[in-house]
C-alpha positions, -999 to 999 in steps of 0.1 A, spaced: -329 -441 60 -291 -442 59 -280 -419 90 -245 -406 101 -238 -387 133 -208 -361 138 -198 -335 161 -227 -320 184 -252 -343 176 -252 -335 136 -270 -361 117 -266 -360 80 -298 -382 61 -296 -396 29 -336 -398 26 -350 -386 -2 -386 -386 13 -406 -402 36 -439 -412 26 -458 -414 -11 -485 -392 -15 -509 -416 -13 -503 -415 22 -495 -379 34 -512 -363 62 -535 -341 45 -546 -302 56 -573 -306 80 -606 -293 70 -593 -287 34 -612 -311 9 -600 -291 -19 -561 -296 -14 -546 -314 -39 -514 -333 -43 -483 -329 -59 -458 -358 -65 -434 -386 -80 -414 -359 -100 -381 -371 -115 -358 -344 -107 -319 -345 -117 -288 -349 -86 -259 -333 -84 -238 -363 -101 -262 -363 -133 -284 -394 -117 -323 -390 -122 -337 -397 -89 -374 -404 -85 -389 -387 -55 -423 -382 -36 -419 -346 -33 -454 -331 -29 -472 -297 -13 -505 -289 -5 -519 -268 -25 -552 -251 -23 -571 -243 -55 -577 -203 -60 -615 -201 -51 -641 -188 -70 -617 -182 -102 -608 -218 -111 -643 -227 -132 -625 -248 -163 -650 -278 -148 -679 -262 -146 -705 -252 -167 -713 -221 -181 -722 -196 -156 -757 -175 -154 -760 -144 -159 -767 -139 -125 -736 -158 -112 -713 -134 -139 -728 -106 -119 -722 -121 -84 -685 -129 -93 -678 -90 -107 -691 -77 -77 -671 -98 -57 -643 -91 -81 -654 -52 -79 -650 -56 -36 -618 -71 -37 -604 -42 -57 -619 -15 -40 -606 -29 -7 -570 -36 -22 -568 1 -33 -581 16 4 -554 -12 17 -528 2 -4 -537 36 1 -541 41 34 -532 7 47 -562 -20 65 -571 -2 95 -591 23 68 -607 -1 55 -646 1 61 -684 -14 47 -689 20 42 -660 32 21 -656 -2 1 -694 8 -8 -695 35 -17 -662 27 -38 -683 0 -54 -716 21 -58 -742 1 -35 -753 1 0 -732 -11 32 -763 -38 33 -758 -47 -4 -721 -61 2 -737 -87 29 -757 -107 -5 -719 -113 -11 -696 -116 18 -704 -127 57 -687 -94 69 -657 -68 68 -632 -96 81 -648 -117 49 -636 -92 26 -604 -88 40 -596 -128 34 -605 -128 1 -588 -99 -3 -555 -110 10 -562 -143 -9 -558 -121 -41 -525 -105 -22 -508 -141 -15 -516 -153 -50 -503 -124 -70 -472 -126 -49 -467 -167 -50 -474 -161 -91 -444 -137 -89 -425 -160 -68 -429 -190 -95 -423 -172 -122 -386 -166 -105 -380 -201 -94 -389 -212 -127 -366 -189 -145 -338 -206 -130 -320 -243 -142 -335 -270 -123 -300 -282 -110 -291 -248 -95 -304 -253 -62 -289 -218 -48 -305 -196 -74 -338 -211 -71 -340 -201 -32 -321 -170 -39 -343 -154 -71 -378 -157 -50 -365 -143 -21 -352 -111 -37 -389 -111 -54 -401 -115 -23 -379 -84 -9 -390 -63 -40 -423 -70 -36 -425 -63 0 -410 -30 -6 -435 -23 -38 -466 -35 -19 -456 -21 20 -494 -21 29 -504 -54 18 -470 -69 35 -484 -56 65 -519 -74 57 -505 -101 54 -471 -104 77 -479 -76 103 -499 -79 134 -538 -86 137 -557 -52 129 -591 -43 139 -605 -46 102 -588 -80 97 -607 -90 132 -605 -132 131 -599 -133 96 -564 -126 104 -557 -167 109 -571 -175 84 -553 -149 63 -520 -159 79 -528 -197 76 -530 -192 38 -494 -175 37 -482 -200 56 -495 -229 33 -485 -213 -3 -448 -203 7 -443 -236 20 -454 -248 -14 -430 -224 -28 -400 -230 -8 -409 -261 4 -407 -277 -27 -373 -263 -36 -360 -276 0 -372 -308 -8 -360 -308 -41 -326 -302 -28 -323 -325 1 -334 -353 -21 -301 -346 -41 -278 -330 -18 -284 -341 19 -268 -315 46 -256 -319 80 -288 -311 106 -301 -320 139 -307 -357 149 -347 -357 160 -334 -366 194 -317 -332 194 -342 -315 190 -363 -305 222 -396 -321 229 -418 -289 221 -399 -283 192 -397 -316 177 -436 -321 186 -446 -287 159 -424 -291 135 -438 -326 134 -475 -304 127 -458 -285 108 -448 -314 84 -480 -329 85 -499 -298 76 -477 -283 49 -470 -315 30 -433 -303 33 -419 -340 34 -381 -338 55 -364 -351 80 -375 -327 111 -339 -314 112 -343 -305 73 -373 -287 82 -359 -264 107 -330 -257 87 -361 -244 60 -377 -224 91 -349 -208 100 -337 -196 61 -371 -183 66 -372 -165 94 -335 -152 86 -355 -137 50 -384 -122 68 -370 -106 94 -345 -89 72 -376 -78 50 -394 -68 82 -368 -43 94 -367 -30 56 -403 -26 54 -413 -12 87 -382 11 85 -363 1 115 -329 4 104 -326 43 91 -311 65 87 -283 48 99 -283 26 73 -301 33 41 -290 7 10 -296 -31 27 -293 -47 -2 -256 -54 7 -271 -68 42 -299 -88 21 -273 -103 -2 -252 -111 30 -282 -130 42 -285 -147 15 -249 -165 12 -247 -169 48 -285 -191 43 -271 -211 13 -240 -216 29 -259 -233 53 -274 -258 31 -240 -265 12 -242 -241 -14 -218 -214 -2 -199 -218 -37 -229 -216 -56 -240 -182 -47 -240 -155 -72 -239 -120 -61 -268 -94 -86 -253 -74 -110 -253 -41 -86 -230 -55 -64 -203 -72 -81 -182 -38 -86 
């Protein structure tokens, strides 16, 4: 690892990655992650750069049967009823928000007894994290679909188009944002680190592979690891080894902070905080934006939406 130190401790790497997949820290207590890596991916001066860039992903649970055999008629029934109690509790959760959200209703929704729903799920915190599980994979299908709609070589629209999905959708789906971002609700009880944990894991597969994609190509100035202080250094580290996120620590906070700039932004806009003072953010949000590409080099690459170029 080539690396240069500026002003204020700046330390700009030329590493595209740190370790092959073969031996990445993986997820603890998740046997059914799978790896992602080797992809040939093109640099800014035309060059095609092999990289280890690789995520952990976990595999959608109880859907994903290509391998298996044919199910019984008995398992088809299990799996609508279980498909019949995620829905029911996604409509109370978008109706009336989690904290509605009871055996009771999501029976009767369903058309069996409270005591039914336990041949099927542990308890009302089960059904809330396969519920959200639903949530996080509808929203990381939508994020995808925007990354993937973009050139590979245009770094800045790929970060930008999923985070303006991501605003949409948080504005579309205010109920399930706060499922899934807000704080820990009765009805979610422990479930809610779980369901936080699994956020967590599939946007840093999102965005975490476009970071890395980036830095492999275009390194940016960040923070030397002996900048950075001990505490900080020391979860970020976790972080690293948990997410499959492969970067320089300094790259990695750089990532964390992009993210935190998106969310809290989002957060304010979804839990109304900034009315009636100010009522069209977009403007703010797209402010956001350049000032978080800028960061990573990519000031000049950012592309105002069609709304706000007039």
């Amino acid at each position: 690892m080539s690396t240069s130190t500026g002003k204020a401790g700046l330390a700009v790497s030329g590493e595209a990655g740190h370790q092959s997949p073969s031996t990445a820290a993986a997820v603890p207590g998740q046997s059914n992650a799978a790896h992602h890596g080797g992809t040939q991916y093109i640099t800014g001066g035309g060059d095609v750069r092999t990289v280890n860039v690789f995520v952990v992903l976990r595999e959608r649970p109880e859907e994903d049967d290509s391998a298996m055999p044919a199910p019984t008629r008995r398992e088809r029934l299990r799996r609508q009823m279980s498909r019949d109690v995620r829905a029911a509790a996604r409509d109370v959760i978008t109706r009336q928000g989690v904290e509605a959200l009871t055996l009771a209703e999501i029976a009767r929704r369903v058309g069996v007894t409270p005591a039914a729903l336990y041949r099927h799920f542990d308890d009302l915190g089960d059904i809330v994290r396969r519920t959200a599980r639903d949530i996080v994979a509808e929203l990381t299908d939508q994020l995808r679909e925007a990354i993937e709609g973009e050139r590979e070589t245009d770094f800045a629209a790929r970060l930008i188009a999923p985070a303006r999905v991501f605003r949409h959708w948080a504005l579309a789906h205010r109920q399930e944002f706060r499922l899934l971002f807000g704080t820990p609700t009765v009805a979610a009880g422990v479930a809610h680190t779980d369901v936080t944990a699994e956020w967590v894991r599939n946007l840093a597969a999102i965005w975490g592979a476009e970071h890395m994609r980036l830095w492999a190509a275009r390194p940016y100035p960040i923070l030397a690891d002996e900048h950075l202080a001990p505490r900080m250094r020391r979860q970020i580290a976790d972080y690293r080894a948990a997410t499959g996120v492969e970067m320089p620590l300094g790259a990695l906070v750089v990532m964390l902070s992009c993210w935190r700039t998106l969310f809290g932004q989002v957060a304010l806009e979804v839990f109304e905080h900034l009315p009636p003072l100010i009522t069209d953010q977009e403007p703010m949000f797209e402010l956001l934006m350049y000032e978080s590409v800028t960061r990573l080099g990519l000031g000049a690459e950012y592309r105002p939406p069609e709304g706000l170029r007039t």
